[in-house]
Every structure is written in C-alpha cells, then in structure tokens.
Phi, psi and omega in degrees: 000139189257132176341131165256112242265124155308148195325182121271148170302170181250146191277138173335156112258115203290110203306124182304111160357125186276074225293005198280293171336299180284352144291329158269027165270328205256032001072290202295324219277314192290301226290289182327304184288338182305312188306293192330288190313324205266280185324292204290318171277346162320305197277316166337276186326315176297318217271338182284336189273337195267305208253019150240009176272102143023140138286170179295336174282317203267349158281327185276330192276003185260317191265007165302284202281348162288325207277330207249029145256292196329283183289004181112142181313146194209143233208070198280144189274141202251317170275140189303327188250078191043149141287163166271141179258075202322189171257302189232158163295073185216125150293354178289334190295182191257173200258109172288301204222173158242121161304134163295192181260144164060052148294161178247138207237142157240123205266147169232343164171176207219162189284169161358274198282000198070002187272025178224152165215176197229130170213149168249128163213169202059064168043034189224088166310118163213204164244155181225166173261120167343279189331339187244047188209107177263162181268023201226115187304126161300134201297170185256102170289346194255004190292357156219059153281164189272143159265134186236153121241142187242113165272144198160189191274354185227078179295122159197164188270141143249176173244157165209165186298138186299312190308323200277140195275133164255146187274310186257145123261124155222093198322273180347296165271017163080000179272137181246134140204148182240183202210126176277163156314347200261312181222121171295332173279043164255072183254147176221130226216169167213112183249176181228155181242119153262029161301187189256143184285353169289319156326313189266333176303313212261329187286333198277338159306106179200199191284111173092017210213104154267133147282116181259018180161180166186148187243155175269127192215154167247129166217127163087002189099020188231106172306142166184219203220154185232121116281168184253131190238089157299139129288134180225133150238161207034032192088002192251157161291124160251332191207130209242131162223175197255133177228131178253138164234107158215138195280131171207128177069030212025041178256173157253118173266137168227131189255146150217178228122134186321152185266152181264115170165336156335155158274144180065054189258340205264296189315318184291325229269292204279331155329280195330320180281339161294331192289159180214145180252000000 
C-alpha cells in the first residue's frame, strides 16, 4: 500500500540580494574602521608628542639659547649700581656711559685676557669689565614693588618696596620720598629743581655733610653726576649716602638714597633703574 504523502505547504522564495544595498553597507563598514584607525593614531600621536615636547620654561630657555646664538654672545651687567661704560679697557680711562643693572650687553670684542669687553648701547661704543657682568639675566628683585607717578613739570615714575613707608608726597614741587622701617636713616627721596645743577651740586654741602667724590653717571638716556654724600660726627662717618644729580627739561632731578654698604644701599641701587621720565 502506497504511502499517502501530505500536501506540502508551498515554500518561501527568497529574495535575491540586493547587490546595490550590499555595496553600500561594506562602503559605510571600511570608512568607520578607517575613521577608527586615523582617530585611535591621532590620539597615539598627541599623548607621544605631549610627553617629549619641552615645558614651557625649557622651551623659552631652548628658543633663548637659539636667538643668542644666532645673533652673537650677549652678557647681563651684574652690578646693582650700574657698570661704567669706558673709553679704553682701562680704569684710568675715562667713563662714557652708565649701564644700567641686568642690562643686556652684546660683547663685540674683548681685550688680550678677556677680562674687558667691548660693546655699544644707546649708540654709545666703550669698554666694560667682565667681572660685573653674568651670562645669565639677573631676576627683577622689583617686580612686585608699588608704582608711583609723579605730574609736574618734570613727570616721572617710580618703583618702591611695599615694606617702605612714604614719607613726603608734594605734588606742586614735584618731591617724592620714602623711608625704610628698618632704618630711619634710610630715606629715599627724588626732588626736581630748578636751580643750576652747580648750585644744588654745592647744597649737598652742609654742616656735618662731606661730599667724598663725585662720578659721571646715566640714567634713562639722561647724563649728570653721581656723589658720596658723608655724615659726619666727631670727626667719624656714621652714615654715607648717594646724590644722583640730572638735568632734564632744564629742571635738576635730584636721587638721594643709602650709599653702598648702608642697609638698603643695594635696594636704592635697583629703585634707581625703575625711574623713567
């Protein structure tokens, strides 16, 4: 007897692949791993470059040290009361200029021993002394000192120590001085005159008060005279100070401030380089 086979159901029939469709799934499927890939070395790369790249001190002390090859050996002046800037590399020779403190120096040629060097600034050629000169800039001891401006007929600015009290303001005559805390005889004062600076040169004279010497000195592009202003009792020095004397606008500025080896003889030294007219 023969089987009796049941209907079948009719069978599905499957749609053919859509060959279009399937090119743009393995199209979208490669560009996502390429992005994975261009992205996963991207992030590689920043994290090998962020940790071989210089900091920032070592990078400005790397484009430091390219610029002062490039342009030639360069020097910062070391002493707080200025350098002399010289005629001939001699101390006998006579004093052209002043440098200022952490001036930047370009050496153009040097004696024998090397202990002199030869530079020009402000258009002014001399000799300097090695010994008062490092290759490295001296830090700015004033950079968070109080700012003074002074209006008047000779206006100028200064910096001073936060510790020191002032003592004098006088607009009209143009006098500024402050006083340290430490020491009372430490006063530091910038008046403007109009007298003849031979006149006021001659005032620094006075009863117990010797002129011990006197310098040729610059500040700011401005010539005048540096004296030692002695105190004297019983015949002894008790206290030594600095008198700046320079003509500007036909006024007399006169600095007065400890002499150096005074307490605070080094702080007037570095005041003094702040002022600007």
């Amino acid at each position: 007897m023969q089987d009796i086979l049941a209907p079948q159901a009719p069978q599905k029939k499957l749609k053919p692949i859509d060959k279009k469709k399937s090119k743009i799934l393995y199209i979208f499927v490669g560009v996502l791993v390429l992005f994975i890939v261009v992205f996963a070395t991207y992030l590689l790369t920043k994290t090998f470059l962020s940790k071989n790249e210089p900091s920032g001190a070592d990078q400005k002390q790397e484009n430091s040290e390219e610029k002062n090859k490039e342009e030639g050996e360069f020097v910062f002046v070391s002493s707080k009361a200025g350098l002399n800037l010289r005629a001939d590399s001699s101390t006998q020779s006579d004093i052209v200029w002043t440098l200022p403190y952490r001036a930047k120096i370009k050496v153009e040629n040097k004696n024998e021993d090397a202990s002199w060097y030869k530079t020009t600034y402000e258009n002014i050629s001399g000799w300097l002394k090695k010994e008062f000169t490092q290759d490295k800039e001296p830090t700015d001891g004033t950079a968070d000192w109080e700012e003074v401006f002074k209006k008047g007929e000779v206006p100028f600015s200064l910096k001073y120590p936060k510790s020191w009290r002032v003592k004098t303001v006088e607009t009209e005559q143009n006098v500024f001085s402050i006083v340290s805390l430490n020491d009372p005889r430490a006063i530091i004062s910038v008046e403007i005159l109009s007298a003849p600076i031979d006149q006021v040169a001659s005032s620094l004279i006075g009863e117990g008060r010797n002129v011990g010497g006197q310098t040729l000195f610059s500040l700011n592009g401005v010539k005048g005279k540096k004296y030692v202003i002695q105190t004297v009792v019983n015949n002894k020095v008790v206290y030594t100070e600095d008198a700046i004397l320079i003509e500007k606008n036909g006024k007399i500025i006169k600095i007065v401030g400890p002499a150096d080896g005074e307490t605070d003889g080094d702080l007037f030294n570095e005041l003094v380089w702040t002022i600007t007219f």
